[in-house]
C-alpha positions in Angstrom: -22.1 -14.5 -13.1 -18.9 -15.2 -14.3 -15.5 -17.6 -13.4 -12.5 -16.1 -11.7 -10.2 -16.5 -15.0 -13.0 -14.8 -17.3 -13.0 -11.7 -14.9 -9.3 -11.2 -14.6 -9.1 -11.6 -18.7 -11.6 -9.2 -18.1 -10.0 -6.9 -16.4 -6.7 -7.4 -18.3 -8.7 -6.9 -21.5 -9.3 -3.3 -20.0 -6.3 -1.8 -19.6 -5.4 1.8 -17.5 -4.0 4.2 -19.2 -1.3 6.4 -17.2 0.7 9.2 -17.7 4.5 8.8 -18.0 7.0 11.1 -16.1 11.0 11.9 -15.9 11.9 11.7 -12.5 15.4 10.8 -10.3 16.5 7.2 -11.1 17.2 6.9 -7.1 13.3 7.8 -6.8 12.1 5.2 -9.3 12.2 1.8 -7.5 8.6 -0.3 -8.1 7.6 1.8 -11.1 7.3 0.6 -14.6 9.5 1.5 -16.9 7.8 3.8 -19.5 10.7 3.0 -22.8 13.5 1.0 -23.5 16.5 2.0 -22.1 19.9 1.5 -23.6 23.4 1.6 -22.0 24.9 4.8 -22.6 28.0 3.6 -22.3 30.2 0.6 -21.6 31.3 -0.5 -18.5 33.4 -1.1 -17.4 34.3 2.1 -19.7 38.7 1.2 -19.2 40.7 -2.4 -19.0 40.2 -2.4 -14.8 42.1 -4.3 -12.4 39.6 -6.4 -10.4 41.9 -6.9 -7.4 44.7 -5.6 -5.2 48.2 -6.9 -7.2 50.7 -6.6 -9.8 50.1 -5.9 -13.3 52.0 -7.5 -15.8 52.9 -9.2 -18.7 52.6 -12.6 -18.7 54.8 -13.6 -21.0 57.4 -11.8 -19.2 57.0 -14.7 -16.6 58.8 -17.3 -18.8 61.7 -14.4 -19.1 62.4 -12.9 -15.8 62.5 -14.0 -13.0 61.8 -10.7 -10.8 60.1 -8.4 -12.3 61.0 -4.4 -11.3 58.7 -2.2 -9.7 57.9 0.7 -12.1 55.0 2.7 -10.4 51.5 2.6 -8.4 47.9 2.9 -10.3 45.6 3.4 -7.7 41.9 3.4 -8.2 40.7 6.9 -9.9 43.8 7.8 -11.3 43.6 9.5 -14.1 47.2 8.7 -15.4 48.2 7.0 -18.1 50.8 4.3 -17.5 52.5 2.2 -20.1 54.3 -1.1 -19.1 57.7 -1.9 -20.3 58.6 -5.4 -20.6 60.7 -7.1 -17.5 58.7 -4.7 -15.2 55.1 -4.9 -13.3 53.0 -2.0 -11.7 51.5 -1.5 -8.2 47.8 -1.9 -8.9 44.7 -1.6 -7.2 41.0 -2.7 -7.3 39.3 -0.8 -9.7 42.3 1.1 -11.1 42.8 1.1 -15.2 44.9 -1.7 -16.1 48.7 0.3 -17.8 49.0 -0.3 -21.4 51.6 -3.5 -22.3 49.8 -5.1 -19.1 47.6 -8.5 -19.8 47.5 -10.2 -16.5 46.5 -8.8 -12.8 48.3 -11.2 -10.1 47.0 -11.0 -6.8 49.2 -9.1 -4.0 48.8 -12.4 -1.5 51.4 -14.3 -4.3 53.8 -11.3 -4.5 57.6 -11.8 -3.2 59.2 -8.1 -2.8 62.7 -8.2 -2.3 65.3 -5.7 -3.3 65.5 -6.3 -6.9 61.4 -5.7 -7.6 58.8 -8.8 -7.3 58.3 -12.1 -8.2 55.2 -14.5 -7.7 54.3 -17.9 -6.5 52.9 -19.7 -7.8 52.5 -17.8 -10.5 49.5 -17.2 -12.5 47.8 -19.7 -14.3 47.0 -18.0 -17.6 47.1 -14.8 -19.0 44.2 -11.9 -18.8 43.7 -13.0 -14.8 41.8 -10.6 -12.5 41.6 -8.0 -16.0 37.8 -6.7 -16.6 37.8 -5.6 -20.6 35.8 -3.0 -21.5 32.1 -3.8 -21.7 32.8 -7.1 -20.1 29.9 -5.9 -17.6 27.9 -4.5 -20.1 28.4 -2.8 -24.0 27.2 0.8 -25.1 24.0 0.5 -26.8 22.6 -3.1 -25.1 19.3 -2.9 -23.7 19.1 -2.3 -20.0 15.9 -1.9 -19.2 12.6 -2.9 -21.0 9.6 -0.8 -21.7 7.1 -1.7 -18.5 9.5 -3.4 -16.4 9.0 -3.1 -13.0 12.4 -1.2 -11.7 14.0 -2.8 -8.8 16.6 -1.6 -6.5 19.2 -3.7 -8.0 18.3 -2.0 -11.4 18.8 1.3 -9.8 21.7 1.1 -9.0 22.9 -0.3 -12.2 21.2 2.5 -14.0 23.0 5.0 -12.0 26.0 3.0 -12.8 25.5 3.6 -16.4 25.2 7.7 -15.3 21.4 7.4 -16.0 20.2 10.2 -13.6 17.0 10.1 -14.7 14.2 7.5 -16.1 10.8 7.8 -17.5 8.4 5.9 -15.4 4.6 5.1 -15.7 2.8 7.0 -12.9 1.2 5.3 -10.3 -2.3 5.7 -10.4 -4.6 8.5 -8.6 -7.1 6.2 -6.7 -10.4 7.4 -4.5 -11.6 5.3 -2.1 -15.6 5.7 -1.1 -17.3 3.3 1.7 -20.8 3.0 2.4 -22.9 1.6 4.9 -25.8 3.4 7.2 -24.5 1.0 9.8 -20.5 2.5 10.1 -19.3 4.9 12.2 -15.4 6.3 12.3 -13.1 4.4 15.1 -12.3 6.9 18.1 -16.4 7.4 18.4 -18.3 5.6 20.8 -20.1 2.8 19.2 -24.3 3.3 19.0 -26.4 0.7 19.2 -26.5 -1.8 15.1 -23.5 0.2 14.5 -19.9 -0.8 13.8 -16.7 0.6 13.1 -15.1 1.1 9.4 -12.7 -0.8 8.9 -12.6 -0.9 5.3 -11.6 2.3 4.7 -8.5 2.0 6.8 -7.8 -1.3 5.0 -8.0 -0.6 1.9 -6.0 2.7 2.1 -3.0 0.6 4.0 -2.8 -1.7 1.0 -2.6 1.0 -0.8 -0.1 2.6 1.0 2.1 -0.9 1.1 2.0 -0.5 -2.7 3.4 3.7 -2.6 0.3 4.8 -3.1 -1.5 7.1 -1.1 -5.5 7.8 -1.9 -6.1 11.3 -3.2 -9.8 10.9 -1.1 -11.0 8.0 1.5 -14.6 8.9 2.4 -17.7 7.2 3.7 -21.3 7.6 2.7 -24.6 6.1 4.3 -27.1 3.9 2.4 -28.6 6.9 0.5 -28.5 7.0 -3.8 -28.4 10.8 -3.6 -25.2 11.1 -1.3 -23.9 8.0 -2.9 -24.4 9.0 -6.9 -22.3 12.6 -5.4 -19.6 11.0 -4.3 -19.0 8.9 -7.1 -19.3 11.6 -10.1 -16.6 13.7 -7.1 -14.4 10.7 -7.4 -14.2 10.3 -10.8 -13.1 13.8 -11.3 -10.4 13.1 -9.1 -8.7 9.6 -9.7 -7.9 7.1 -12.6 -8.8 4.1 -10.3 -12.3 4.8 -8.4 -13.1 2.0 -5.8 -16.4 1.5 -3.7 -16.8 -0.5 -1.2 -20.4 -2.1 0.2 -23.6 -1.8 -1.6 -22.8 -3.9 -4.8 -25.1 -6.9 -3.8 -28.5 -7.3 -4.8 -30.5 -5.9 -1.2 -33.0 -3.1 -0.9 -30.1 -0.9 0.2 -27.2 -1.9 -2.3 -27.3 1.1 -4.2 -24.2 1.3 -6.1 -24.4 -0.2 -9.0 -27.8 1.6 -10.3 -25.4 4.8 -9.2 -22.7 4.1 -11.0 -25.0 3.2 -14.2 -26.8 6.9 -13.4 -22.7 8.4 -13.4 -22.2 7.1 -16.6 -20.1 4.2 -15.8 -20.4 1.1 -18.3 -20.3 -2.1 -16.7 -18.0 -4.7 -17.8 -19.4 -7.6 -15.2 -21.3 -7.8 -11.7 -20.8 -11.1 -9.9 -18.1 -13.8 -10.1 -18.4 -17.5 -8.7 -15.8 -17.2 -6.0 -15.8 -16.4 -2.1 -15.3 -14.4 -1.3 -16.1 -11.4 -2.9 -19.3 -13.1 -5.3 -20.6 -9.5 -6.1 -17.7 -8.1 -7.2 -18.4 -5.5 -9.8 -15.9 -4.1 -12.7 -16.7 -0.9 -14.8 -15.0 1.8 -16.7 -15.9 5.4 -17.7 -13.4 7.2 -20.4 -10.1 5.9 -19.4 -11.3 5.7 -15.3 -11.8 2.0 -13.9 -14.4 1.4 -11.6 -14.3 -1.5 -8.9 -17.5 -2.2 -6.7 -16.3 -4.3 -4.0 -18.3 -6.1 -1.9 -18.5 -4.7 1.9 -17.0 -7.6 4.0 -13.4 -6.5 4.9 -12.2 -9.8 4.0 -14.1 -9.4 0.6 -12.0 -6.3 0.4 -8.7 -7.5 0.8 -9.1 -10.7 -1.3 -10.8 -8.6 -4.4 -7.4 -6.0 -3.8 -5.1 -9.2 -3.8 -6.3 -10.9 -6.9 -8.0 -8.2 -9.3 -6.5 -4.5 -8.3 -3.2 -5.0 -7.2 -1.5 -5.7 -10.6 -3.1 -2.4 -11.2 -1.4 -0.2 -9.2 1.8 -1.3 -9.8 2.0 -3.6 -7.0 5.0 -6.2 -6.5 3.6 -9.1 -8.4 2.6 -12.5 -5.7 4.6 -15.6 -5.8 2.0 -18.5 -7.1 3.5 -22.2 -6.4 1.7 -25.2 -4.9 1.9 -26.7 -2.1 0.6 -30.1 -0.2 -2.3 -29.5 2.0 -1.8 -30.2 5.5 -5.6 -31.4 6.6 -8.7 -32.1 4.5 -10.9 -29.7 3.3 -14.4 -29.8 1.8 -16.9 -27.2 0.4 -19.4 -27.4 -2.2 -19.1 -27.0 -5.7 -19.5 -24.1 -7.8 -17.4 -21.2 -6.3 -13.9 -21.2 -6.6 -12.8 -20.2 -3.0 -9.8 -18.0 -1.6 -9.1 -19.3 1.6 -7.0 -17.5 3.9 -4.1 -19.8 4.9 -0.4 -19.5 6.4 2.5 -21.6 4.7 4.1 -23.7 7.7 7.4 -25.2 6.2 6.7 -27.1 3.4 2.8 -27.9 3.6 -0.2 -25.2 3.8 -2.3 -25.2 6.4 -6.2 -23.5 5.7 -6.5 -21.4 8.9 -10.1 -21.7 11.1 -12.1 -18.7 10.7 -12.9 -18.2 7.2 -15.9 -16.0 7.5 -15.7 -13.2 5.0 -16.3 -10.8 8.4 -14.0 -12.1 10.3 -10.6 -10.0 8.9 -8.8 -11.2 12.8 -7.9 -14.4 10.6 -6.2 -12.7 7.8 -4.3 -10.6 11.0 -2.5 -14.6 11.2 -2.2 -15.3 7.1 0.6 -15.2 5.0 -1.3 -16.4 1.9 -4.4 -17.4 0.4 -4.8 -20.8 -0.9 -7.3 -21.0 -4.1 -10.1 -24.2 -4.4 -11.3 -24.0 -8.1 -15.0 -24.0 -8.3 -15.5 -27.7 -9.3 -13.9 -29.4 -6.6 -15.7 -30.1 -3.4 -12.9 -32.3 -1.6 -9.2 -32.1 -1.1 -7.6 -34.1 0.5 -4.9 -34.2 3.1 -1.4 -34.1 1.0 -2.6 -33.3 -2.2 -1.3 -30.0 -4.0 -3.6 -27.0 -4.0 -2.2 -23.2 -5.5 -1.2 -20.9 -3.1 -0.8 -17.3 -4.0 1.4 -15.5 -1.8 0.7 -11.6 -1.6 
């Protein structure tokens, strides 16, 4: 059995490989960015007014004393003006700035009178309320990174740049296979030693929180035959092949001799946390397999801390936090406790059961208790992912 940092250098050590694809910028947002990306242009591309005003010369302050109106630049005109000295143009947020102008006063410190305009108080110092070219952003800085995660900030700034399109890293094809003689689908009545799957439904919502739908969710009972089938259909199917139940070490946890049958080489099979001890990690050709184990809470927590970076998943925030009671547990498993961040203390919430997925229903984070300590104590700092 291994530590929780060894399996996730583990797993990181293992890399996916996906497939990269054009598609619309506006369709992009929580992808990774597949190359660098370079401004294609400037912006902004023209000398811009960046308010409602008067453009100018600002030396002609210290000349004139009103200024006469010459003409109007409005925003998307596509007219050259050229300012002659002793005069000031009608200008508009976003318009190009007239040649001869240096200085953008704002309309709110404009005095019209017959003559043409003057201002006051005047402007401070020359260039005022101009945007030079590239001031934003030059032709040929980089943008965008290769595997950034593309935000919806950074597409709108692409499609500023007239980027219609991006290459992204697809989001993996994933399969999702339950098993269990004891689960029966919700909407059934419930036999006697049975219970509902919950897993299934659980594991394909995370899924679907992170924009990615499972090309196949099924369910299989304790059997190696039906089991060893639907993984070998699974892997034919998905990059990211996930299993749930039957990766323990009972008569009928069958998985992991199946996956071994299926050709899948194990990386490792158990790691000192809880929950999720029998947490198994495997890979075939370029396909990762995860054995999770088949507690829904397992599920989840496993998802959270090993998968999710994975699938492309917005990363968790990781900070600490003082504790607001004391806790104790023995040593040697780290433990992910589900917990809920209540101003500026954590507080571990009753319930922790690995079965018992009603807590997580009332968590907004999971607090982690490296293996080696046994007591913390009210006030002290413990990390606190939250997902």
């Amino acid at each position: 059995m291994i530590g929780v940092a060894e399996a996730a250098q583990l797993i990181k050590s293992h890399p996916p490989t996906f497939k990269s694809v054009k598609i619309a910028t506006d369709q992009a947002v929580g992808l990774l960015s597949a190359s660098d990306i370079y401004a294609p242009l400037s912006l902004p591309p023209f000398v811009q007014s960046s308010v409602d005003g008067y453009a100018i010369r600002f030396h002609d302050l210290d000349v004139f004393d009103v200024l006469s109106l010459a003409d109007e630049a409005a925003a998307g005109c596509s007219k050259v003006f050229s300012l002659k000295p002793g005069s000031a143009i009608r200008i508009f947020t976003g318009a190009p700035v007239p040649l001869g102008a240096d200085t953008v006063v704002m309309q709110e410190f404009a005095r019209l009178n017959p003559k043409g305009v003057s201002f006051h108080p005047r402007p401070e110092k020359k260039g005022m309320h101009v945007r030079e070219v590239g001031s934003h952003i030059k032709e040929g800085e980089l943008v965008l990174s290769k595997e950034r995660r593309i935000t919806a900030a950074m597409v709108g700034h692409l499609s500023g740049l007239g980027v219609s399109e991006v290459e992204v890293i697809q989001r993996p094809s994933v399969a999702i296979v339950t098993t269990g003689s004891e689960v029966m689908e919700p909407g059934a009545p419930l036999s006697d030693g049975k219970i509902y799957d919950s897993n299934k439904a659980v594991l394909s919502a995370v899924l679907k929180e992170h924009g990615i739908s499972p090309v196949s969710a099924t369910h299989v009972p304790d059997n190696p035959e039906q089991i060893l089938a639907e993984i070998e259909k699974g892997l034919e199917k998905c990059d990211l092949l996930i299993i749930i139940g039957g990766v323990s070490v009972g008569c009928y946890d069958y998985v992991v001799p199946m996956l071994e049958k299926a050709g899948v080489t194990k990386i490792f099979h158990g790691v000192k946390q809880k929950p999720g001890k029998p947490l198994y990690f495997g890979k075939k050709g370029s396909k990762l397999i995860f054995g999770l184990p088949g507690n829904p809470v397992s599920t989840l927590v496993c998802f959270h801390l090993y998968i999710s970076s994975l699938v492309q998943s917005k990363s968790p925030l990781f900070l600490q936090l003082p504790l607001a009671s004391d806790f104790h547990k023995k040593a040697g498993l780290t433990h992910f406790l589900r917990g809920f961040v209540n101003g500026h203390q954590v507080e571990i919430l009753t319930g922790q059961e690995s079965y018992m997925l009603h807590t997580s229903t009332k968590a907004n984070c999971l607090v982690s208790i490296p293996e080696a300590i046994e007591t913390v104590n009210k006030g002290e700092l413990v990390d606190v992912g939250i997902f």
